[in-house]
C-alpha positions, -999 to +999 in steps of 0.1 A: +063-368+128+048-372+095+026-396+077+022-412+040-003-388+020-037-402+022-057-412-007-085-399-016-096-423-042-134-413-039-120-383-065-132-381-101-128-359-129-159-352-142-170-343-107-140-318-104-150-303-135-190-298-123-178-281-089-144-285-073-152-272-044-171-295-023-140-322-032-116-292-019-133-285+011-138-320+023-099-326+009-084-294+033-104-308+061-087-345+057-052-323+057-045-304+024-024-332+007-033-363-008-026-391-037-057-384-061-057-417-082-079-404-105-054-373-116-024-398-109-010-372-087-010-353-055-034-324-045-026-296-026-054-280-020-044-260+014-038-226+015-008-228+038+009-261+016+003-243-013+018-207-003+049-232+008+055-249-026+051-214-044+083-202-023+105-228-027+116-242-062+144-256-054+125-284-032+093-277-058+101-274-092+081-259-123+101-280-142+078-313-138+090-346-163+061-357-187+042-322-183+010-317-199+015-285-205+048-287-228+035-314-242+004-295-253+025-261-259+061-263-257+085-256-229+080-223-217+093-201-188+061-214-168+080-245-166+114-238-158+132-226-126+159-202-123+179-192-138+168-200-172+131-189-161+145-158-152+161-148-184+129-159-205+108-135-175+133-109-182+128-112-219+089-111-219+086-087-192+094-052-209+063-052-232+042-061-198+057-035-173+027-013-160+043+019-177+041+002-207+007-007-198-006+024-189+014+041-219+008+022-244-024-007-236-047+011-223-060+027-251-057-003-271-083-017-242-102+014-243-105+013-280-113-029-280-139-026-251-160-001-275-159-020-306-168-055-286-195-034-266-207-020-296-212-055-320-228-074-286-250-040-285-263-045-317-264-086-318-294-072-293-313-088-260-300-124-250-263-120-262-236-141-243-215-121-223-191-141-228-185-151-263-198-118-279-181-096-251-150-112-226-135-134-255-133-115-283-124-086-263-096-105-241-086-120-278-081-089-300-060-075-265-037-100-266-034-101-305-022-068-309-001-069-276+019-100-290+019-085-328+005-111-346-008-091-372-015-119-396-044-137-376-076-129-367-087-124-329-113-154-334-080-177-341-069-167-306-095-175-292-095-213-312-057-215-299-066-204-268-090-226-257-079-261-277-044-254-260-056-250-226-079-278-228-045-300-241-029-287-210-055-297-189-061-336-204-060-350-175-078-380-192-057-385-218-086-376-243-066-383-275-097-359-299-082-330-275-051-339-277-054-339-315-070-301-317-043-292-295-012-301-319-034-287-352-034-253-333+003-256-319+014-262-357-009-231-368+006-212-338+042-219-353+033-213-389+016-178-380+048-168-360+074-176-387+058-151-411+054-126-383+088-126-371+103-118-403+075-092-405+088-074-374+126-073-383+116-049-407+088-033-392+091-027-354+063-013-333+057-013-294+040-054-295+063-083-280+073-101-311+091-070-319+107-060-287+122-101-284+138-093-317+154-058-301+168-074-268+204-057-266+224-084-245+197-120-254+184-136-280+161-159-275+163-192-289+136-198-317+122-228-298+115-209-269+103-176-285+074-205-301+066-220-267+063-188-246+044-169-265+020-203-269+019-201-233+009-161-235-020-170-261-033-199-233-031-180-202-030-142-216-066-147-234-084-170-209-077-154-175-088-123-186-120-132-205-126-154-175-120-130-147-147-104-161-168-129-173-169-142-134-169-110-122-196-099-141-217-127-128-207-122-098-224-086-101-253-093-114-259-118-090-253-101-061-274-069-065-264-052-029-226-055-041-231-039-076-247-011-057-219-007-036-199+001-067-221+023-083-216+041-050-182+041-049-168+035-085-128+026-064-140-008-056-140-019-089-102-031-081-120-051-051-143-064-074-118-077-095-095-091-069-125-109-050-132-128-082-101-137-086-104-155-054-136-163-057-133-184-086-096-184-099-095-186-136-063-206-132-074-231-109-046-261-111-006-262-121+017-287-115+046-286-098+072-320-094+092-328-055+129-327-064+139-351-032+119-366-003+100-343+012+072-334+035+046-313+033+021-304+060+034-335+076+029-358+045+054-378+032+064-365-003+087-392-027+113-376-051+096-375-081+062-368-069+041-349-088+018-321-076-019-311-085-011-268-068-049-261-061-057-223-065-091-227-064-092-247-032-069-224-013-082-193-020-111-204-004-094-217+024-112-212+055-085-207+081-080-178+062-116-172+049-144-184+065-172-177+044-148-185+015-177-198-009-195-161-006-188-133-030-180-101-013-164-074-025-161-056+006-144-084+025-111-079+045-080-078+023-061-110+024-040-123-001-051-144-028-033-171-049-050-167-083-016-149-096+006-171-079+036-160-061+071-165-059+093-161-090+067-172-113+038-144-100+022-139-131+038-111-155+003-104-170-013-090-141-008-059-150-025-063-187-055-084-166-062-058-138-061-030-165-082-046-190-108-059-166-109-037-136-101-008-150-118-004-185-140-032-195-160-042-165-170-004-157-179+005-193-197-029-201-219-017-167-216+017-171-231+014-211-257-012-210-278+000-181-301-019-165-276-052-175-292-085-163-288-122-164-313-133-190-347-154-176-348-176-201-313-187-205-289-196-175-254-186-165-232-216-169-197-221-148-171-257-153-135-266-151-110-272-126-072-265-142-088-239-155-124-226-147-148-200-160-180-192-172-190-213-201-221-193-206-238-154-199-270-150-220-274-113-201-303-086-213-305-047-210-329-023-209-305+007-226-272+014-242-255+047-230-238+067-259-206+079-240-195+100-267-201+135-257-203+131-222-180+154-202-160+148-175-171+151-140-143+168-123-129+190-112-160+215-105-147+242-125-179+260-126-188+255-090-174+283-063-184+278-026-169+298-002-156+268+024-145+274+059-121+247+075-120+248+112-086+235+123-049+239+104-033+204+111-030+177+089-069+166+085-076+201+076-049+209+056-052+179+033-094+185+033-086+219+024-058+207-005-091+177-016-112+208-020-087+229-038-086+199-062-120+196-069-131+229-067-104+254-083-124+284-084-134+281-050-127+304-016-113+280+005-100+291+045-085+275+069-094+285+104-067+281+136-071+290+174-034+287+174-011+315+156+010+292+138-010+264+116-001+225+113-014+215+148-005+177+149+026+183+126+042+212+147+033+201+183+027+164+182+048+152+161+083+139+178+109+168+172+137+145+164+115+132+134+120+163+112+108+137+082+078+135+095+070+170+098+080+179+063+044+172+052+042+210+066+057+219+029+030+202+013+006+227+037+032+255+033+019+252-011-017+255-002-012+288+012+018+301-005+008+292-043-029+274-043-052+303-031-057+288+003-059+312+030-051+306+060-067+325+095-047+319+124-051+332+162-093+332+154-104+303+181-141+292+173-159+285+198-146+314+221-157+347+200-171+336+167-196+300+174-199+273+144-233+290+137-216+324+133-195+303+105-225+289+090-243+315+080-209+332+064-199+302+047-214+274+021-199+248+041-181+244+071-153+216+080-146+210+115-110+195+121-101+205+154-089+169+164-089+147+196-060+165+222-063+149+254-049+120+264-073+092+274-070+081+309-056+050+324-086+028+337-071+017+365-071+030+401-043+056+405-043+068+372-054+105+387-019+107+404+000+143+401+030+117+386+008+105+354+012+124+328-003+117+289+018+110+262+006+137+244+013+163+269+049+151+270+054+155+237+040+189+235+064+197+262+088+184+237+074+206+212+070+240+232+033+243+230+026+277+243-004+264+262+015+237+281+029+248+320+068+241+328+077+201+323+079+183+354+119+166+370+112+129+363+127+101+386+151+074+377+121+047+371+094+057+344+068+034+334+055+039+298+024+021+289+015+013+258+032+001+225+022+020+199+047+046+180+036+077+204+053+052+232+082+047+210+085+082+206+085+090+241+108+065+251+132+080+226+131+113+230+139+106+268+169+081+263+187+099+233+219+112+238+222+149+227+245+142+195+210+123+182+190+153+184+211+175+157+189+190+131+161+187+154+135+216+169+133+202+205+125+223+236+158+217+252+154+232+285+122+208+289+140+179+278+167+183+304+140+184+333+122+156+316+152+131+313+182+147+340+176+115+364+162+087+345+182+059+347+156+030+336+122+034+316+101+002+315+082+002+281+047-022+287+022-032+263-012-056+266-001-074+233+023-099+220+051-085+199+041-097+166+006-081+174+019-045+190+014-015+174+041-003+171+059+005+135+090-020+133+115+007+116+111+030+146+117+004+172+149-003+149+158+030+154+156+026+194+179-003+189+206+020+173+210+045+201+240+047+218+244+043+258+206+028+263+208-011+266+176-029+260+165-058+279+132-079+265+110-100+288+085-120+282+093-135+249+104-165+231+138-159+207+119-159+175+136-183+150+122-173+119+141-144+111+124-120+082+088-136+085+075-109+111+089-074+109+080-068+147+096-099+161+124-092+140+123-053+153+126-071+186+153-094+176+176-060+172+169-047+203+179-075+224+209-078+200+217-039+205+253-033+220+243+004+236+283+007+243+285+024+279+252+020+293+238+054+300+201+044+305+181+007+304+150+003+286+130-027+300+104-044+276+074-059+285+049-078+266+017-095+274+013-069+307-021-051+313-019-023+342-042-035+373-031-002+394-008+027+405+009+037+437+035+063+430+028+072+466+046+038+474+071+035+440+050+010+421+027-002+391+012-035+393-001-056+363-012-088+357+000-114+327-005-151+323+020-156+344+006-136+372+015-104+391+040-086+379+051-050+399+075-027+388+091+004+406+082+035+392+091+076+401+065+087+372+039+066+350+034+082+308+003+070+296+005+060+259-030+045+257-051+069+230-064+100+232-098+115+234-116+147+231-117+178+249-137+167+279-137+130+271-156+138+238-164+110+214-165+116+171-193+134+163-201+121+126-212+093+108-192+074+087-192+100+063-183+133+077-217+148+072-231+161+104-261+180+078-259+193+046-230+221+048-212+207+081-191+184+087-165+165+099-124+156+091-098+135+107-097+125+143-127+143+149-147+123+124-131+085+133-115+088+161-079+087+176-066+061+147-048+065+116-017+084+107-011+115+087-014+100+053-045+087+065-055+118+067-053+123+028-073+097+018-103+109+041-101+141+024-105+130-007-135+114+004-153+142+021-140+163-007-167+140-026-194+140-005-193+180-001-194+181-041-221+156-042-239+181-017-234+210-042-243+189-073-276+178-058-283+213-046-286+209-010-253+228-006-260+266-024-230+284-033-219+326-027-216+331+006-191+361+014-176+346+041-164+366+074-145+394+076-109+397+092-108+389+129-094+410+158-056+399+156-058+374+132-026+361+116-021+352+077+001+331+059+030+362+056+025+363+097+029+326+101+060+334+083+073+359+104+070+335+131+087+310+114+117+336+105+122+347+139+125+311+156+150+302+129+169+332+135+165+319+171+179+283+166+206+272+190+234+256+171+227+222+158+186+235+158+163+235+134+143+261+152+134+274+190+095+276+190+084+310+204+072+299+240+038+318+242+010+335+222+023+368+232+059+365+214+046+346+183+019+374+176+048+399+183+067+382+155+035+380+132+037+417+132+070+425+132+070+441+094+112+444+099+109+409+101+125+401+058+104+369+042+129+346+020+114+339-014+089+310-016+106+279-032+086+251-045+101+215-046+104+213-084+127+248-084+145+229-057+156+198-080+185+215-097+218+204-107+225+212-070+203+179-063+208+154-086+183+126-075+185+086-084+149+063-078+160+027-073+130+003-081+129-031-065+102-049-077+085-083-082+056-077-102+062-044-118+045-018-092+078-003-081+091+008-114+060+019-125+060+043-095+092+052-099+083+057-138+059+082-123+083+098-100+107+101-129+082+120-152+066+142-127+105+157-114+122+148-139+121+181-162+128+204-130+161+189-128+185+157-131+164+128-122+176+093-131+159+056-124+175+024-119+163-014-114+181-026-084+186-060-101+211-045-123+224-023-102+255-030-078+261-011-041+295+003-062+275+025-086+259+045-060+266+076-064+276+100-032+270+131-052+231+118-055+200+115-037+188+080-040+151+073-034+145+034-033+109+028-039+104-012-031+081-039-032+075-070-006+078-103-022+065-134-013+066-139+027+082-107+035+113-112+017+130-088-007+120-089-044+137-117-068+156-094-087+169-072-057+184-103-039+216-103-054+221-063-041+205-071-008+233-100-005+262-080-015+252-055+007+248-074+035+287-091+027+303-065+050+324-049+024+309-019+013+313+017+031+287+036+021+292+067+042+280+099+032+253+082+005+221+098+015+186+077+006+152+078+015+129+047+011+090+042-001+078+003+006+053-004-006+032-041+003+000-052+009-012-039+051-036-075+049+002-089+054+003-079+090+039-095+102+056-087+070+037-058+054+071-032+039+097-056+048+112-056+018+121-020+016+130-026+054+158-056+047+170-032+022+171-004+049+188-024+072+212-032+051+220+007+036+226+014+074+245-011+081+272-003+055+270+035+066+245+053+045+220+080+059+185+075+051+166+110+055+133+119+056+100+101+064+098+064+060+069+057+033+045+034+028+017+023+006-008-003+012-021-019-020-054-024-005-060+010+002-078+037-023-051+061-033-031+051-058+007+040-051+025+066-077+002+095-060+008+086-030+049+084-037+053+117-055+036+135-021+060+119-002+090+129-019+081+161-024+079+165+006+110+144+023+130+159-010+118+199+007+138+185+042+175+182+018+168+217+005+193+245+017+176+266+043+171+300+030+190+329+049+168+354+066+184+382+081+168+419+092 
C-alpha cells in the first residue's frame, strides 16, 4: 500500500541553512520522503530511502532535467548514468587511483600542509583555521593535482565556492547566479591555455593524463565541465572535512585525547566527521517512471532533494546520531555516496585530511584551541561546513630534525614468550619489528611449536595452517628462537622467567572446551569440539578417539561446528593433501549416518563464516536438510542466508550421510542414557535422537580459568598477556596479529619510560629442550611418514617426536623463503576488482613487494575476460564489496560471463582476498564470494586460505594482503625431498 508523499510545507531555506537537522529529524520521523514546497522538490532524508536511490539509476537517475548544477558548471559525469558516466569515471580516475595517491600526492600534501601551517603560524594568535589553513591548503592540493599551472590557489578557492553556491541556488538568487557564470567563463579561459600547455609538456596532473588516454578522447565540452565539477567538490569537501573535524576535536577534549593515545584513530576521526556533518549534504537525483519509495508515491519526473546529512544521522542506525564520537561502532556512512557514482576523490580527501594535515596541524601547534573571543561558525545544507575557526596556540613544534620513533634500534631486551601458537608467534614477529636488536624466545611445553595452527586447526584446511610459514621465518631467518619441550609451570615457574628475562609474554591460550550448561552435559558421550579436533590432529596428549553412533548432535554454529561436521561427513577423496589422523577419523565417523547441526541464532545472525558452509554444501554423498527457516528471497543481500540457500539446493548424489540444520534451538537437556537432546524454540519442545552430543559452544581455560589481563595485556610492568589468554576465546588467527602489534607498543612504551630495564641474560638451555633444527627433524620424519595422498602423519607421542628431534641422521632440506619460491616456475596473476580504488591499490602493493622475485602480473577484472585466464598461472583475485553486497561495477560484466555456463575453467588455480567493511554484517566479503562462487562453478580450484580485510580495522589492507599470500603462495610450493 502506499500513499502520496506528504508535504512538509512548514520547510524554509534559510532555516535549512542555520541547522538542518532539527527539519531532518522531525522529517525521518513523519517517513523520510516528502514534497518540500519551499525547495520545489522531494526530500529524502532517510537513511534506508536514500541507500535505495543510490543503488538504482536506472529507476533514479543522476541525469535530472533543469539541474542546478550544470547549469551552474556544465554537464559533468556527476550527472550522467551509465554508460556515458562510466567512461568520463574511467577517464578521471587514473590520476585519483590510491597508488597514484600514495606515489605521487602525498608529498605534494606533505609539502602544502607545511607551507599553509607555516603562513597561519606566523599570521599569529586568533588566525582562522579555516581560511588561513583548510582552504588554501585543500586549494593549492587540487591546483597542482588538476595542472592548472597558470592560476593561483586563491582563484580556486573564488571558483570553488561561487560555483558551489550556483549549484546550490535553491532560491534563484540571480547576484549568485551571476558570480557563478564570471568564474565558469574564467574556469574555461584558464583551461584553454593549459591544455595546449600540457600537449607539450606532460607531467603526472590530470589535464595531462586526459590528453594521453590511449583508446578516448574526451570531448572538449566535457573535459570543461568535469574538471569544474573537480574544482567544486575536490576543494570544498576537503577543506570542509578537516575544518569540521578539527572542531570537532577541539571541542570534544576526551576524544582528542584518545587520539593522542592512539595516533590510528585519526582515520575514525575522519570518517565520524564525515558523518557527523557531511560536507556534501544534498544532490539531486530525478524518478525516471512512477515509483515508490518507502511507501510514497513517486510521479515520473519527480525530482529528488538525496539528504546526506539527514541520513547519516539516522537513528535507526545511529541513535545518538547528533553526538561526535570517534570511537563509535563502524557503520557505514553516506557522505561519499555509493553506488556507481561513490566519490573518486576519496582517496585524495582521506589522504590529505586524515592522513597528513589534521595530525601535523595538531601535532605542530600544541596546545591548539578555539579562540575565547571569537566563535566557531558552521551553515549550509547542499553543502555545509565551517564558515569560521578563529583557533589560538600556545607553541609551534619545529619538526625538522626530529627522528623517527621506530623501530627501537638502540633498545635490546632479552624477551621471553611463553606459548608457540599463533598469538605468540605473531607477538614475537611485533617484537622482532620493533625491536631488531633484541633476544627474543619463544617458549613451548609441546615439542613441536604452532599450538592452535598444528592441533586445532581442521586438517583438511591446509590453507589455513600455512600461517605456520610465516612462523617457520621467525625462526629460520629473523633471530627468533624457539624452546620447545620446556613446560612452564611444571619445572621452571613464571617467576623463574622473570628474573631471567626483561619481559615475559604469556600466550598459553584457552584449551578446554567450555561446558554445556545444561543438565547432562557431564555424560561419558559429550565430548568438546576441541577435543575432537585434536583427535583429528593427533595431539599426543589426547587418549584413543571414541566409535560414534549413527545420530550425533552438534551444538553450536560457529566455524569450529562447521569444521566438525565436515571432517566427520567427508568422503575420503576430500581429504587428499590433508594431515588427518586417519585411524581416528574412521572410529569417529564408521557409523554415523545423520548429524544434526543446532545453533541458538537465526541464520543471518550465526556465526558461522558463509564460504565454509558453501563448502559443506559441495560435498558429495551428505544431503542437507534445513529447518526452521523461511526460503530467503533476496538472493546476494545476506551472505549467510545465501550460504543457507546452497545447502538446501545441494544435490549430495547418493546419500551417504544427512546433515540436519537447526536454527533458533537452545539445548534445555541431555539423556544419551535414553537416545535424546531436548531444546526449546518459539515454537516449543523440540527432541532429537542422539548416540553422542559435540559441544561447539567456546572454550575456556585450564580449569575453567577466565583472561587474566586488562584490556591491555599488561598484568605489571614486564608481564603480560597475548591472544586468547588476554581477551578471551574470540577472534581468529589474524586477529591475533593485530593484538601483537599493540602489545608490541605498550612493551616499548614500557622500555621508553623506563619501567622496563633492559640486559637480562636470559635462561640457559633446558633438560631436553628442542630447537628450531629439532622441530625440523620432526617435521622430516612425519613427511617421510605420510601415507599416500598425506601431507604428513603426526608422530603420536612425546616420546617419538623427541626421538626424531635428535635423530642427527635425520637430513634438513634447505630453507626456502616465499620470494625464492616465485620463479618462472610460479608465474603469478593479481586480479583487482574494485569500486573505489582499494583493491588495485593492494594489488599495486602485492605487485611491488613480489614482483622482482619473479613474474608477477596485475589485471583489472573490468577489462579482463574469463578467456584470458591463464592455466599456466596463479591468479590471486583481491576484491572489493560494493554497494549492498554485490560485486564491484566494473567486475559485473566478468561475474556475468562467468556465471553464463560456458566457460571450463578446470585446472586454473586462484586464491581470493575480499576485502569489505565487517560493520556490513549480512554482506561483509560478498563480493569476492559471488566471484568465488562463480570460479567454482566453471571448474577452477581455489587454494589456500580465504582472506579477509575489514576496513574498519587497524592494520592496513595491502599489509594485511601480502601476509596472506605469502603465506597461501608457501602451500603451491613443491615440497622439498628429504631422504636419509
Amino acid at each position: 500500500m502506499s500513499i502520496e508523499a506528504p508535504i512538509a510545507d512548514w520547510v524554509s531555506i534559510p532555516d535549512l541553512y542555520d541547522d538542518p537537522f532539527p527539519i531532518y529529524d522531525r522529517l525521518r520521523a513523519e517517513g523520510g520522503v516528502h514534497w518540500v514546497p519551499a525547495v520545489g522538490r522531494y526530500l529524502i532524508t532517510s537513511y534506508r530511502a536514500v541507500h535505495e536511490t543510490e543503488l538504482d539509476q536506472e529507476l533514479f537517475s543522476a541525469d535530472e532535467q533543469g539541474s542546478l548544477q550544470i547549469r551552474a558548471m556544465g554537464h559533468s559525469m556527476l550527472r550522467r548514468d551509465d554508460p556515458e558516466h562510466y567512461l568520463e569515471r574511467r577517464a578521471w580516475q587514473p590520476v585519483l587511483r590510491p597508488g597514484v595517491v600514495k606515489r605521487t600526492w602525498t608529498s605534494v600534501f606533505e609539502r602544502n600542509a607545511r607551507r599553509y601551517l607555516d603562513e597561519m603560524a606566523e599570521k599569529g594568535q586568533d588566525a582562522d583555521l579555516i581560511w588561513d589553513f583548510a582552504a588554501p591548503y585543500a586549494a593549492e592540493n587540487l591546483r597542482e593535482i588538476i595542472g592548472l599551472h597558470n592560476v593561483s590557489q586563491q582563484d580556486m578557492q573564488r571558483w570553488s565556492q561561487t560555483m558551489i553556491d550556483a549549484t546550490g541556488n535553491y532560491a534563484d538568487d540571480p547576484e549568485v547566479w551571476a558570480k557563478g557564470k564570471r568564474s565558469f567563463d574564467e574556469v574555461d579561459d584558464a583551461l584553454d591555455e593549459m591544455l595546449r600547455w600540457h600537449a607539450t609538456h606532460p607531467d603526472h596532473s590530470l589535464l595531462s593524463q586526459l590528453l594521453r588516454i590511449p583508446d578516448y578522447e574526451m570531448p572538449i565540452d566535457r573535459i570543461r565541465a568535469n574538471v569544474k565539477m573537480t574544482i567544486g567538490g575536490g576543494l570544498n569537501e576537503p577543506r570542509d572535512a578537516l575544518g569540521v573535524a578539527a572542531w570537532a576535536l577541539l571541542t570534544h577534549p576526551e576524544q582528542r585525547a584518545a587520539i593522542a593515545a592512539d595516533p590510528s584513530l585519526w582515520q575514525a576521526a575522519f570518517d565520524e566527521s564525515l558523518r557527523w556533518i557531511a560536507p556534501i549534504g544534498l544532490y539531486s537525483r530525478q524518478v525516471t517512471r512512477d515509483a515508490v519509495l518507502e511507501g510514497v508515491r513517486l510521479p515520473a519526473g519527480a525530482r529528488l532533494g538525496i539528504c546526506i546529512l539527514s541520513a547519516n544521522r539516522d537513528e535507526s542506525l545511529w541513535p545518538d546520531g547528533e553526538r561526535f564520537d570517534i570511537q563509535r561502532e563502524v557503520k557505514p556512512h553516506l557522505a561519499f555516496g555509493k553506488g556507481v557514482h561513490v566519490c573518486l576523490g576519496a582517496w585524495v580527501a582521506r589522504a590529505q585530511v586524515a592522513d597528513i594535515g589534521l595530525p601535523m596541524l595538531f601535532r605542530r601547534l600544541e596546545g591548539l584551541r578555539v579562540s575565547a573571543t571569537r566563535p566557531a561558525e558552521v551553515g549550509g545544507w547542499v553543502f555545509r561546513g565551517m564558515l569560521a575557526l578563529p583557533v589560538s596556540w600556545d607553541t609551534v613544534r619545529d619538526e625538522s630534525a626530529e627522528p623517527e620513533r621506530a623501530p627501537v634500534e638502540g633498545a635490546a631486551p632479552r624477551i621471553a614468550v611463553v606459548g608457540a601458537g599463533p598469538a605468540g608467534c605473531f607477538t614475537a614477529q611485533a617484537l622482532r619489528r620493533t625491536f631488531p636488536s633484541a633476544g627474543i624466545e619463544v617458549f613451548d611445553r609441546m615439542p613441536t611449536p604452532y599450538g592452535l595452527v598444528r592441533y586445532g586447526v581442521a586438517a583438511d584446511h591446509q590453507g589455513t595452517k600455512s600461517v605456520a610459514h610465516q612462523f617457520a621465518r621467525l625462526f629460520a631467518h629473523e633471530g627468533v628462537r624457539l624452546r620447545g619441550n620446556v613446560d612452564i609451570g611444571a619445572g621452571l615457574t613464571v617467576d623463574d622467567l622473570r628474573a631471567a628475562y626483561d619481559a615475559v609474554v604469556l600466550a598459553t591460550g584457552m584449551h578446554a572446551d567450555a561446558r554445556l550448561p545444561v543438565p547432562g552435559a557431564d555424560h561419558p558421550r559429550v565430548h568438546g569440539a576441541g577435543r575432537i579436533t585434536r583427535l583429528l590432529n593427533a595431539h599426543p596428549d589426547e587418549p584413543a578417539a571414541p566409535e560414534l553412533g549413527e545420530d550425533i548432535v552438534i551444538v553450536g554454529h560457529g566455524n569450529v561446528a562447521v569444521d566438525i561436521v565436515r571432517m566427520l561427513t567427508r568422503d575420503p577423496h576430500g581429504l587428499v593433501g590433508s594431515d588427518v589422523a586417519d585411524d581416528a577419523r574412521e572410529r569417529l565417523n564408521a557409523r554415523i549416518r545423520t548429524v544434526h547441526m543446532v545453533g541458538r541464532s537465526a541464520p543471518e545472525r550465526a556465526k558461522f563464516d558463509p564460504v565454509m558452509v558453501r563448502e559443506l554444501a559441495g560435498l558429495d554423498g551428505v544431503r542437507h536438510v534445513v529447518h526452521g527457516v523461511d526460503r530467503p528471497s533476496d538472493s546476494g543481500k545476506d551472505a549467510r542466508l545465501d550460504a543457507v540457500r546452497a545447502l538446501a539446493d545441494a544435490d549430495p548424489g547418493i546419500e551417504r550421510v544427512r546433515v540436519e540444520w537447526w536454527f533458533g534451538l537452545a539445548p534445555t537437556s541431555v539423556d544419551l542414557d535414553a537416545g535424546r537432546v531436548v531444546f526449546e524454540s518459539a515454537r516449543g519442545e523440540v527432541v532429537l535422537a542422539a548416540d553422542d552430543v559435540i559441544t561447539a559452544v567456546g572454550f575456556a581455560g585450564v580449569g575453567g580459568a577466565d583472561p587474566m589481563a586488562p584490556e591491555d595485556g599488561r598484568l605489571a610492568a614486564g608481564l603480560y598477556t597475548a591472544g586468547w589468554l588476554r581477551r578471551g576465546p574470540r577472534g581468529t588467527i589474524p586477529d591475533q596479529r593485530i593484538d601483537a602489534r599493540g602489545l608490541a607498543r605498550t612493551i616499548a612504551d614500557d622500555i621508553a619510560g623506563g619501567r622496563v630495564g633492559t640486559g637480562a641474560e636470559g635462561l640457559p638451555v633446558q633438560a631436553g629442550e628442542v630447537d628450531f633444527d629439532g622441530w625440523r627433524r620432526i617435521d622430516v620424519r612425519e613427511r617421510l611418514g605420510a601415507a599416500p595422498g598425506r601431507e604428513r602423519a603426526k608422530l603420536r607421542t612425546r616420546a617419538a617426536q623427541l626421538e626424531a628431534a635428535g635423530d642427527t641422521q635425520l637430513l634438513l632440506p634447505t630453507e626456502k623463503t616465499v620470494e625464492t619460491r616465485l620463479g618462472a616456475d610460479l608465474p603469478v596473476s593479481i586480479l583487482f576488482a574494485t569500486e573505489s580504488g582499494g583493491a588495485e591499490l593492494v594489488a599495486e602493493e602485492l605487485r611491488r613487494a613480489l614482483g622482482e622475485a619473479g613474474d608477477v602480473r596485475v589485471f583489472d577484472l573490468g577489462a579482463t575476460t574469463p578467456e584470458q585466464l591463464d592455466r599456466e598461472r596463479v591468479h590471486v583475485l583481491v576484491c572489493s564489496t560494493y554497494g549492498d553486497g554485490e560485486v564491484p561495477t566494473s567486475a559485473r560484466p566478468f561475474h556475468a560471463s562467468l556465471r553464463g555456463g560456458t566457460h571450463d575453467l578446470g585446472g586454473l588455480r586462484y586464491a581470493v582476498f575480499g576485502m569489505g567493511d565487517r560493520s556490513y554484517t549480512r554482506t561483509y566479503s560478498r563480493g569476492s564470494e559471488m566471484i568465488d562462487e562463480a570460479l567454482a562453478a566453471c571448474g577452477a580450484e581455489r587454494f589456500g586460505e580465504y582472506g579477509r580485510h575489514d576496513a574498519g580495522g587497524p592494520l592496513p589492507a595491502a599489509e594485511a594482503a601480502l601476509e596472506w599470500l605469502q603465506g597461501v603462495l608457501a602451500e603451491l610450493a613443491e615440497p622439498v625431498s628429504v631422504h636419509r
